[in-house]
N, C-alpha and C positions, 0 to 999 in steps of 0.2 A: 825825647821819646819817653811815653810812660814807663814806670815804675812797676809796673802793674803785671800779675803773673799771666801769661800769654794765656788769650780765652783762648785757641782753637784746641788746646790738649797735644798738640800735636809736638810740640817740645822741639827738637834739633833730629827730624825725621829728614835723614838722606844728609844729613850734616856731613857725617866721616868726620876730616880733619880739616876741612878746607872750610871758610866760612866767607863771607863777604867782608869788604874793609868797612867802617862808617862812613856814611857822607862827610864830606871835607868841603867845610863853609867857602862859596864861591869868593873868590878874590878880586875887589870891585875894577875895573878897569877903566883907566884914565879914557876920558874923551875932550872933544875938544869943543866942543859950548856945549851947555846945558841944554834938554830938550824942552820948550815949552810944553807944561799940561794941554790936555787939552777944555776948550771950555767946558765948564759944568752945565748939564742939562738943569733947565727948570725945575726945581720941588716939586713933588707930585702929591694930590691930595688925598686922602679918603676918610672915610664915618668912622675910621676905624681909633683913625691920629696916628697913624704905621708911622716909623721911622723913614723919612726918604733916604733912599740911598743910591750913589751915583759910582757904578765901577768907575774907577780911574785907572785909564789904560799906559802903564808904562813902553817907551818903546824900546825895543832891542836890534841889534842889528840883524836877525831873520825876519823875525813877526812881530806884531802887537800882542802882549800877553795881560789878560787883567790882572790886577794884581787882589791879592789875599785882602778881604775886608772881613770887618769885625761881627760877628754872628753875632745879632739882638737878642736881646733877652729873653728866657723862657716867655713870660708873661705875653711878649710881643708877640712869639712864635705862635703860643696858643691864640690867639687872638687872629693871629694872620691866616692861620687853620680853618676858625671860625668862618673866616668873611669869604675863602675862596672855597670851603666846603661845594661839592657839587651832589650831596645827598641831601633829603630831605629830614634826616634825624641829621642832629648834634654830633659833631666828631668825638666830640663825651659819649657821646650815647652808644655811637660803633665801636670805641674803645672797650667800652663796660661789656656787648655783648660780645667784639670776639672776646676779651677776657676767659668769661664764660664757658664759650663753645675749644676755646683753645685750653684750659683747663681739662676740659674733658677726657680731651686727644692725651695732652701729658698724663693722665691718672690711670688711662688703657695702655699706654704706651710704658709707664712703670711696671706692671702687670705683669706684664710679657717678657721685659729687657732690662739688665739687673746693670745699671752703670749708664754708658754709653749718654750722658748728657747732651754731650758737643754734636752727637750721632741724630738724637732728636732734635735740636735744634737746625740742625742744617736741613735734616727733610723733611721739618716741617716750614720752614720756610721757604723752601723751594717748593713745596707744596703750593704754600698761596699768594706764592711770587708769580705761579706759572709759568715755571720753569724745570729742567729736570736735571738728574743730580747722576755725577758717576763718582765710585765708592773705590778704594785700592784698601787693600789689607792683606794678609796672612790670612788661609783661612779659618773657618772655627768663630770665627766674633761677632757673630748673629746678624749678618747684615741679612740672608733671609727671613731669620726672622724679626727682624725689625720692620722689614717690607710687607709681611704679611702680618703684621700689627698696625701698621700703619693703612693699609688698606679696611680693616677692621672696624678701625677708631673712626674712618669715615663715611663706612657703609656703603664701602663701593668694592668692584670690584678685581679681581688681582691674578694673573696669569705669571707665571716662569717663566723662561727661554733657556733653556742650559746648550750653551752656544760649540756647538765642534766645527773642527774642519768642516766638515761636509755638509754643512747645514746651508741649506741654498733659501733667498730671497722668499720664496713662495711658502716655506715654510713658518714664515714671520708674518707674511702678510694676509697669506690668505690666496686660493685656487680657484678656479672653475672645475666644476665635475660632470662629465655626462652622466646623463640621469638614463639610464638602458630602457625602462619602463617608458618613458613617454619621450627620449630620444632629442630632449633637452639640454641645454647648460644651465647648471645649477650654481650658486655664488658659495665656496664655504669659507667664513670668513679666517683668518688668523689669529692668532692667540694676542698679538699686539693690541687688536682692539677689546681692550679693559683699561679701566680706570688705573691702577696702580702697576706696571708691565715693570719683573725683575730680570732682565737683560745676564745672564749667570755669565761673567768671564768672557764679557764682549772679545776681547784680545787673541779669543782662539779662533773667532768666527774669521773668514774670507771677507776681503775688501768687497766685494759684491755685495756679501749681504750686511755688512757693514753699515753699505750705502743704499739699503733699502728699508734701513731705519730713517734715513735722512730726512723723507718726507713726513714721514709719521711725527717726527721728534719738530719739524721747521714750520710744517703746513697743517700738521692734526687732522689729516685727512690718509688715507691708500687708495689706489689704483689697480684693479681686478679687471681684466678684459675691458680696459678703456672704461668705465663706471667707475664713479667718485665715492668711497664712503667714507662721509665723517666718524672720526675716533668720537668715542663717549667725554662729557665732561665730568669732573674733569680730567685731566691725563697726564700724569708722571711716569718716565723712564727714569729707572732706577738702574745700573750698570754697574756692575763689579770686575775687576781685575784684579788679579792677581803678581805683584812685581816681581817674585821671585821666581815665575817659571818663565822659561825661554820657548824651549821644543814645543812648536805645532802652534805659536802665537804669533799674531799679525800686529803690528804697533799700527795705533789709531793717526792717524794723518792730521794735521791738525786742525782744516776744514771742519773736520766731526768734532775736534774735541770743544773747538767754538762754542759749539751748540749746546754743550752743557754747561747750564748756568753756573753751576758751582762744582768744586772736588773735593771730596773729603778724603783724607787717610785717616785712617782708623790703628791704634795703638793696643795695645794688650789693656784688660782691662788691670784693677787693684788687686792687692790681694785677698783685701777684706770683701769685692765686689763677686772673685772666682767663688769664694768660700758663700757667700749670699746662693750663688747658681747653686752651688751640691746641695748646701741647707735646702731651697726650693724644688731639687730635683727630689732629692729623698722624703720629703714629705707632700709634696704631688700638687703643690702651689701652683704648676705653670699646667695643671692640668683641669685647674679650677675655670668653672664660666669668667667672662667679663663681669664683672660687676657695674662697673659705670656705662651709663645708655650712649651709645655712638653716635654721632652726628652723622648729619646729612651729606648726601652728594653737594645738594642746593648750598647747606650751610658754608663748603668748601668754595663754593663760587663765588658766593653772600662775601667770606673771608676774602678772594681774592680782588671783590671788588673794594672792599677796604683798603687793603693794600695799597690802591692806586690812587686812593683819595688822602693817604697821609701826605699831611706837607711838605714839601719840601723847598727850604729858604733859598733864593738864588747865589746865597755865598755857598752852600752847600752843595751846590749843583757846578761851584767854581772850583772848589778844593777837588771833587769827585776826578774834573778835567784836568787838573793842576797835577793827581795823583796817575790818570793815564797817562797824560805828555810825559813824564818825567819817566816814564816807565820805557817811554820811546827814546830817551835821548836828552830831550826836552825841559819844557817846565817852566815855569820861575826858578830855579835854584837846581842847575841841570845835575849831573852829581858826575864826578870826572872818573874818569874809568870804566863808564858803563857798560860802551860797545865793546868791551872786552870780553865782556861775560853774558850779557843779552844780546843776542843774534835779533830777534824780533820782539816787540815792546805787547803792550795790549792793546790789544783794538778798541773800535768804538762800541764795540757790544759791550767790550768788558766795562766800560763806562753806564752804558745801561744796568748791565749784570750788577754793579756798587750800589747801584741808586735803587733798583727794586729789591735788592737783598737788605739795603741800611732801611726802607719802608719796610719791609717785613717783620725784621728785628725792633722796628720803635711802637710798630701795632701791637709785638709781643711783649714788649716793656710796658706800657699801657701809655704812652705816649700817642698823641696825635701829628706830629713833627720830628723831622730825622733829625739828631745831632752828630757831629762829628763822630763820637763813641761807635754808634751805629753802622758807619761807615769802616771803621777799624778794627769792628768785633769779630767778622767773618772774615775776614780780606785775605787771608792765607787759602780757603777755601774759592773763591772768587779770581784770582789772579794767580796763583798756583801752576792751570792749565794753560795759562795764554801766555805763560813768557816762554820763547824761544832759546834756549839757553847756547851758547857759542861752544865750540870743543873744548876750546881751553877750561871753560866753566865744568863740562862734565866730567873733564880727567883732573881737575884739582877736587871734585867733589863737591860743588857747592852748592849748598841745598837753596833752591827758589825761594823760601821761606826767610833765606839770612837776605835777599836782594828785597824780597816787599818790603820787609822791614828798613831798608836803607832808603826807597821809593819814600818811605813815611813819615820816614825821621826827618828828610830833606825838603818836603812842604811843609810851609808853615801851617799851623792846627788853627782853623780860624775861629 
């Protein structure tokens, strides 16, 4: 495993005292004849001169599992980018301009939020991942106003929810109203439909209306007196909780928590970072215009259509899989002791959720191709909410973040 100081910021958050063991190299077991390979398919050609490359599938006694092949070279990579591009400009070229346009967002986004790096980086890649993001903290750490900075930087627009007990469905979504003057029904929409919606402490709201974000968040559409209306593009839920109150909160079931592509916790910020806030309060910095011109709605779509056209090599697309099963049980290289501490693995979303989070982060690096890095940079955020953790894991205290890391260290880095 790297050496390398952990990107997410997030440190040994929910650690306590308990931590997970390291994976403990599988210990080969005798068989009784060798299994023949199986043949190699044909070379394949192209204009390109690509590397052919042929998974070789070892077998095991449940499944056939591909095994870990060697990631080609940058050069290949760019090149392979090139020839399956499905845009009409250069993969260079959509690199150069989101560059650009994502520049902008980071230089309004500094403006606003004194620190919080790892904070912008996750929403705005879920941003033009297309996906939406729920946020845990203490409060106090700017995550609304991060949100309303971020809707800012895009030029769209940005509704609250400040979620209580009592707050029922209709109030999310949106009513009919009779109209007494001409003795009609009238449509009055909900606050959901905006481009950037801040979800305030989902965790107080009632499973009802919980579950009447589901649509909004899965389909990008609401249902008003049977009529369909689509949400604006683009659209981010942005959901905050709170982990240290109890009284008057509803724990999200994990069906909902699926659906959020990423979770960040958020940490206190430096000190040198608090002392930056007073400096900017008391001299009226955060009360100053934007300076930098905001991007489009369009330009966010333009972005999320990049996203889906960065490369992604099929060994990358193996490791991604290699990194769920293992998280199930599974794997090339299962890790022993797992169902002990994982109740349930991650699903196939969360294998999506890896692959358009490692595209978004390689668009951001100026890359036209994910690499493994890409894949690793976020994945505390990204797998976090989807492992099921067993009692014995909760009362030993073992923080989700000490088992990714064992998921990681136990596939091999291809």
């Amino acid at each position: 495993m790297s050496n390398q100081p952990d990107p997410s910021g997030v440190g040994a958050v929910g650690a306590g005292n308990g931590s997970f063991p390291p994976p403990v190299p599988p210990v080969p077991q005798p068989s009784a004849a060798p299994t023949p390979p199986p043949a190699a398919a044909p070379p394949t050609r192209s204009g390109t001169g690509r590397r052919a490359r042929t998974a070789a599938v070892g077998s095991t006694p449940d499944t056939d599992y591909p095994s870990t092949q060697s990631l080609p070279s940058s050069a290949e990579l760019e090149r392979e980018a090139e020839r399956t591009s499905r845009s009409n400009a250069s993969p260079r070229a959509d690199v150069e301009r989101a560059g650009e346009l994502l520049g902008r967002v980071s230089d309004i986004f500094s403006q606003r939020v004194v620190g919080q790096e790892q904070l912008r980086l996750a929403l705005v890649s879920s941003l033009i991942a297309g996906g939406h993001i729920l946020l845990e903290s203490v409060p106090g750490l700017a995550k609304t106003t991060a949100a309303q900075t971020l809707a800012a930087a895009v030029s769209g627009t940005f509704h609250r929810i400040q979620c209580t007990p009592d707050l029922m469905p209709n109030d999310i979504v949106g009513t009919q109203v009779l109209n007494y003057a001409t003795g009609e029904m009238t449509t009055q929409l909900g606050p959901v439909h905006a481009n950037i919606v801040l979800l305030d402490e989902i965790n107080r709201s009632s499973a009802k209306t919980q579950s009447a974000m589901l649509e909004a968040m899965q389909e990008r559409q609401t249902s008003i007196g049977g009529v369909i209306y689509p949400l604006p593009q683009p659209f981010m839920v942005m959901a905050t909780q709170n982990p240290i109150e109890e009284e008057g909160t509803y724990v999200l079931p994990e069906a909902q928590m699926d659906r959020f592509l990423m979770k960040e916790v958020l940490t206190y910020p430096k000190p040198a970072e608090e002392a930056d806030v007073l400096d900017r309060i008391s001299n009226g910095a955060f009360e100053e215009p934007i300076r930098t011109r905001p991007i489009s709605t369009e330009d966010v779509e333009w972005l999320a259509g990049a996203v889906e056209r960065v490369y992604v090599d099929p060994v990358i697309k193996q490791y991604i899989v290699a990194l769920v099963n293992t998280s199930r049980g599974g794997g090339p290289r299962p890790i022993p002791g797992l169902e002990r501490h994982v109740r349930v693995g991650a699903s196939p979303r969360g294998g999506i959720a890896l692959m358009k989070i490692a595209q978004a982060v390689a668009l951001q690096a100026g890359r036209t191709y994910v690499t493994p890095d890409d894949v690793r940079l976020l994945r505390y955020g990204v797998l976090r909410h989807r492992l099921v953790l067993t009692y014995d894991a909760l009362a030993d205290d073992i923080a989700p973040e000490s088992i990714i890391d064992a998921i990681f260290a136990a596939v091999p880095t291809p």
